[in-house]
N, C-alpha and C positions, 0 to 999 in steps of 0.2 A: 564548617566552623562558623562561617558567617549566619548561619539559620538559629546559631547556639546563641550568636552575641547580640542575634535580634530577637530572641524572647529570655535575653537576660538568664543564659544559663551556664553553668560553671564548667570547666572540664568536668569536677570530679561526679556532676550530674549524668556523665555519659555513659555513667558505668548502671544508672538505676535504670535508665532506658530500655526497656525489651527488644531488640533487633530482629527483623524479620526478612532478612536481607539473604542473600545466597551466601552462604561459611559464615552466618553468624553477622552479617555484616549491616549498617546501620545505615538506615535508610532517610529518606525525607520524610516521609509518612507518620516511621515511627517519631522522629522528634516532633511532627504537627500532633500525635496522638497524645504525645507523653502532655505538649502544652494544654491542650484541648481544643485546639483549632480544627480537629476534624473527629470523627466517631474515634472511641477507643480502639473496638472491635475490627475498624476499616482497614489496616495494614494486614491482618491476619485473617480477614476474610479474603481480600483480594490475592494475598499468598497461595490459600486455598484455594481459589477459583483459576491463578495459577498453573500451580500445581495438576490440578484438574482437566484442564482444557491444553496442556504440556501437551501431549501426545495426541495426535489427530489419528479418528479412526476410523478409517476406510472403509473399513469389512462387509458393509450392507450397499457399495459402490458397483451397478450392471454396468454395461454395455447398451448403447441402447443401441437398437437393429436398425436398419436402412430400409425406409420404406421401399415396398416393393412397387417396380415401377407397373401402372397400368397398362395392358399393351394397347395398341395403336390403332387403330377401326377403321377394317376396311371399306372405301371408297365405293362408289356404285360399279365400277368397273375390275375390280376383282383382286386390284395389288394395294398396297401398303403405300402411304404418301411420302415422297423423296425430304428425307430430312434436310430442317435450311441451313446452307452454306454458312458457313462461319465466314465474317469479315478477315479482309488481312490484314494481317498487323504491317504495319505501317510502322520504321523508323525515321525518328524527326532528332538531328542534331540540333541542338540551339548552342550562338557563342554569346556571351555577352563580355563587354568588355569593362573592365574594374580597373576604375584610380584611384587607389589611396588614399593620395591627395583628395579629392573631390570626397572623401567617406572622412579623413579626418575632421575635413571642414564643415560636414552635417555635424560629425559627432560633438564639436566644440560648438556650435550653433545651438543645437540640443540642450547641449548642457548649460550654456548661458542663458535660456530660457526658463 
């Protein structure tokens, strides 16, 4: 309503309106069209394109394969080189300790800046 009363249009204008809305329904577009603020044609091509682009479609979507791994090359000595260890995981608890107080008083600090 307010987009009506800002290019000076009537209720009974809402009915001349072409709507391009989902049930008919009246959009922003269509009243910038009806005024001329934007292309005539722009609410009903973007419907179109829409309507169009609605449904996504997969159907030419592979798999791609896993490259296949190289094997591993043997050494002058005749066997395969010992794969490197993985590191250990290592758990680290951290505490830290929270005042309130002391966070109210950044926050009010903060905000009075």
């Amino acid at each position: 309503m307010a987009l009506l009363h800002r290019n000076n249009l009537a209720k009974e204008d809402i009915s001349q309106i072409p709507a391009t809305g989902p049930r008919g329904r009246l959009l922003k577009g269509d009243v910038l069209a009806y005024v001329g603020s934007i292309s005539k044609d722009g609410p009903a091509a973007l419907e179109s394109m829409i309507d169009k682009l609605g449904c996504l479609d997969l159907s030419n979507i592979k798999v791609k394969q896993a490259p296949a791994l190289a094997p591993e090359k043997e050494t002058t000595t005749g066997k395969q080189p010992a794969a490197p260890a993985k590191p250990p995981v290592v758990e680290i608890n951290i505490e830290v300790e929270v005042s309130l107080d002391k966070l109210i008083k950044f926050q009010t600090e903060v905000q009075s800046k």
